[in-house]
BAFI-3210 file (N, C-alpha, C; in Angstrom, 3 decimals, decimal comma, padded with zeros to 6 digits):
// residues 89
n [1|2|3|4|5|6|7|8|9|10|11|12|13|14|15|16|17|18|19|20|21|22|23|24|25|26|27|28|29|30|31|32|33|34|35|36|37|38|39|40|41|42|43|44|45|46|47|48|49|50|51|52|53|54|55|56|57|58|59|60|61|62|63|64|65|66|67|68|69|70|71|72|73|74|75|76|77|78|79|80|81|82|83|84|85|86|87|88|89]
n.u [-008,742|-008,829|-011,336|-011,966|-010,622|-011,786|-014,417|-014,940|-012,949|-012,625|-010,696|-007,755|-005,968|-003,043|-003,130|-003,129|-002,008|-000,016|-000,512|-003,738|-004,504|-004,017|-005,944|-007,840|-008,642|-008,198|-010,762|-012,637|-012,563|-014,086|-016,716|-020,704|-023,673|-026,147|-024,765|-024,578|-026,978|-028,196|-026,917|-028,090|-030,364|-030,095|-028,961|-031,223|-031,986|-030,452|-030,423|-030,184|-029,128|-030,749|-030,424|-027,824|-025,651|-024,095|-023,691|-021,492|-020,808|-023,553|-023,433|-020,762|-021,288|-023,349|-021,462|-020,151|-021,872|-022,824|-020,383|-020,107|-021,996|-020,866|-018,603|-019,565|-020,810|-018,438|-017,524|-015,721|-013,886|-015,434|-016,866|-014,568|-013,821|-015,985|-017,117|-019,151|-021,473|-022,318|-023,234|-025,915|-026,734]
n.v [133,102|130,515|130,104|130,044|128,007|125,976|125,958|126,985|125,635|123,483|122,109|121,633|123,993|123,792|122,027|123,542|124,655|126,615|127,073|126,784|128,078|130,757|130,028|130,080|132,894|133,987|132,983|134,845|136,477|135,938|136,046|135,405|134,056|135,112|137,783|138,332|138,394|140,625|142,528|143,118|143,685|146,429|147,960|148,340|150,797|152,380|155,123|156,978|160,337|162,917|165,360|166,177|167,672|166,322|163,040|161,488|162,500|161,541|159,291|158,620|159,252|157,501|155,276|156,142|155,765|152,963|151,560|152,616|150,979|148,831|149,184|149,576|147,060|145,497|143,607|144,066|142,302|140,010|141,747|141,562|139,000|137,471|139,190|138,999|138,504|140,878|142,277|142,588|144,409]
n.w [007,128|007,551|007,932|005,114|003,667|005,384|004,659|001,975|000,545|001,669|003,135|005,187|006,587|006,430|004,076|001,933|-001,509|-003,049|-005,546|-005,398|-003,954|-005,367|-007,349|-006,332|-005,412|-007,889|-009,078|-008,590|-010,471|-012,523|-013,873|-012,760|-013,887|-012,819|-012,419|-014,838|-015,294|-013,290|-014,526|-017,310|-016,155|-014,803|-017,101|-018,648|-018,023|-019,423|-021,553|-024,709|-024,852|-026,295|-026,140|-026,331|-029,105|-031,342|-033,170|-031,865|-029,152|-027,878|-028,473|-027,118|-024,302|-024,168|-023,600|-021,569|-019,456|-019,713|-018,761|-016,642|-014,847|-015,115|-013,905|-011,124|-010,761|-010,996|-013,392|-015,071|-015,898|-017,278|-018,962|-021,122|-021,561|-022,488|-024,514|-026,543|-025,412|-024,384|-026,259|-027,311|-025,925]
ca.u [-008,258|-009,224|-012,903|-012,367|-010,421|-013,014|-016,235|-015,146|-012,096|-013,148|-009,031|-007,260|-004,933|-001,888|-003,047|-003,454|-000,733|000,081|-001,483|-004,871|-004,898|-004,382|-006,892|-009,104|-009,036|-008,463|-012,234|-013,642|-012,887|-014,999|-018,811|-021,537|-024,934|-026,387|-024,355|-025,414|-028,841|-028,134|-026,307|-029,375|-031,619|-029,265|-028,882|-032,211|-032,494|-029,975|-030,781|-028,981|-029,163|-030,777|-029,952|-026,126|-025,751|-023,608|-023,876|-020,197|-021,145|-023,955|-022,135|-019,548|-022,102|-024,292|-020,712|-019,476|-022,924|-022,936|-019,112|-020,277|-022,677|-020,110|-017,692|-020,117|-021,212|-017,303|-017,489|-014,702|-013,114|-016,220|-016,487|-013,218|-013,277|-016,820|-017,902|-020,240|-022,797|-022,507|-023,260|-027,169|-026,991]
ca.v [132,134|129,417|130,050|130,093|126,970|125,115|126,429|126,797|124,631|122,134|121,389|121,989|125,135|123,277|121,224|123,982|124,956|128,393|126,859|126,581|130,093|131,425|130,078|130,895|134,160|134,598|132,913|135,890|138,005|135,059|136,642|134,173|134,113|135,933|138,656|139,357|138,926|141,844|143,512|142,819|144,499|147,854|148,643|148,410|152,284|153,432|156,001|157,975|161,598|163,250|167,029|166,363|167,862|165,445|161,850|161,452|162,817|161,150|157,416|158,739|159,222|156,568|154,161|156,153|155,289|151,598|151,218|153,297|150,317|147,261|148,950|149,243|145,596|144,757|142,841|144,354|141,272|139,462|142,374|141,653|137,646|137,325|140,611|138,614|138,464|142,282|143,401|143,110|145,950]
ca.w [006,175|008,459|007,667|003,459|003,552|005,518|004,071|000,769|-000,265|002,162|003,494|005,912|005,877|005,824|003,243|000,600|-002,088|-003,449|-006,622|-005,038|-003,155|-006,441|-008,207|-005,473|-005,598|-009,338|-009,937|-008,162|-011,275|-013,455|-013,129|-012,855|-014,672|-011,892|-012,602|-016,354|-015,040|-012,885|-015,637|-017,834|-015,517|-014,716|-018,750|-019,118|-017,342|-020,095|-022,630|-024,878|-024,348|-027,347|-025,804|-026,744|-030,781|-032,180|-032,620|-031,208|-028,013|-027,547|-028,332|-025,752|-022,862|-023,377|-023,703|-020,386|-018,339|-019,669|-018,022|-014,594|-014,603|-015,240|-012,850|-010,282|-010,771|-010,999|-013,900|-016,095|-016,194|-018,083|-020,524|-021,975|-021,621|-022,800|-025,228|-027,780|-024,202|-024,107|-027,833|-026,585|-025,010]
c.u [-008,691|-010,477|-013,191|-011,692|-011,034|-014,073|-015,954|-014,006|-011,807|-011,837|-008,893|-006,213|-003,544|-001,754|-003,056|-002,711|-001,246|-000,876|-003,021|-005,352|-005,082|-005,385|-008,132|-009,703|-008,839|-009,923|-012,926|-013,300|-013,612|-016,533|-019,779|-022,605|-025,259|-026,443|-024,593|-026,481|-028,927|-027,524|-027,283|-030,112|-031,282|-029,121|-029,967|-032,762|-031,655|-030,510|-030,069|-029,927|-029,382|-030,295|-028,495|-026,719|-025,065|-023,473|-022,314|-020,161|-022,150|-023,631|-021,660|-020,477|-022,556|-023,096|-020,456|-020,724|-022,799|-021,614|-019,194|-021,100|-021,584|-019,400|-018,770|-020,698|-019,754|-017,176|-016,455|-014,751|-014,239|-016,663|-015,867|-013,395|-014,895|-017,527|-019,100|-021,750|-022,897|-022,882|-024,841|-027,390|-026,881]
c.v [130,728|128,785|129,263|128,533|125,669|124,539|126,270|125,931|123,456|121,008|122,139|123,065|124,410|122,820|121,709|124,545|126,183|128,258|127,364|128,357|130,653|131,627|130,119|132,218|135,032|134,112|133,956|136,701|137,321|135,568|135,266|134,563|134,975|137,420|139,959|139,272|140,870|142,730|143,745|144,328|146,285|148,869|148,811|150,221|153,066|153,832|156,633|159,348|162,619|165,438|167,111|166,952|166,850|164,085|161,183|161,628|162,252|159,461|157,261|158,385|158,190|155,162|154,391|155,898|153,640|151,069|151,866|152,155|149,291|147,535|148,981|147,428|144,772|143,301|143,125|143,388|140,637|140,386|141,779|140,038|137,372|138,447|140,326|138,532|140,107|142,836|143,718|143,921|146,836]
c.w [006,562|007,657|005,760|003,541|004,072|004,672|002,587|-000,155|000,399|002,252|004,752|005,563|005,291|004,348|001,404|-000,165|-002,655|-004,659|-006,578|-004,705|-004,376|-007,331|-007,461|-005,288|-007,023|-009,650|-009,244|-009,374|-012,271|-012,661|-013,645|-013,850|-014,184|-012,584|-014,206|-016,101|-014,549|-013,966|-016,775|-017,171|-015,389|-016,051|-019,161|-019,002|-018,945|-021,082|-023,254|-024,753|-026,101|-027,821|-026,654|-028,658|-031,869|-031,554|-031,813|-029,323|-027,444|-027,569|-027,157|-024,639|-022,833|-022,689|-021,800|-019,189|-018,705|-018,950|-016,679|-014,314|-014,586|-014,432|-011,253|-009,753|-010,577|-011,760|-015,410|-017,052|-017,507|-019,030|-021,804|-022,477|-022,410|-023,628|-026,172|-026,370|-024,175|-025,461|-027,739|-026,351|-025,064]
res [x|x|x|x|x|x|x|x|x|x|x|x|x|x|x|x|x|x|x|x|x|x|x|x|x|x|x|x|x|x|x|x|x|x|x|x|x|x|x|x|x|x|x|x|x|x|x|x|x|x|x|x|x|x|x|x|x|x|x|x|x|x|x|x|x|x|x|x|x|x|x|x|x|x|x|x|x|x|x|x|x|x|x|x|x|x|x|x|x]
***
């Protein structure tokens, strides 16, 4: 704790209120640019699956590989808060 309040909120421990902590570790669920780059690049592999027989099934899969990708990336959060950046895809 020492280290994060140095390096990255640039106080002293004492000096930092519950306020602060909080919103320190709530912007880790805010994804950066970066992150839809990489999310960009990862969707690019998906396909749908033309073996399946109905188009229902194939929706499903391709929806449940594009969410094995966002949870791997751990970007839920920017799904939900940002969805008009995800319709691309």
């Amino acid at each position: 704790m020492v280290r994060v309040c140095g390096f990255e909120l640039f106080k002293d421990e004492r000096d930092i209120t519950e306020t602060e902590w909080k919103n320190y570790f709530l912007s880790a669920h805010i994804p950066d640019h970066t992150a839809y780059k990489t999310l960009e690049r990862e969707v690019k592999s998906l396909c749908m699956n033309i073996e399946l027989q109905d188009a229902e099934s194939r929706l499903s899969r391709l929806m449940a590989d594009f969410y094995t990708i966002v949870d791997r990336l751990t970007m839920e959060d920017g799904i939900q808060t940002e969805p008009k950046k995800v319709v691309g895809y």
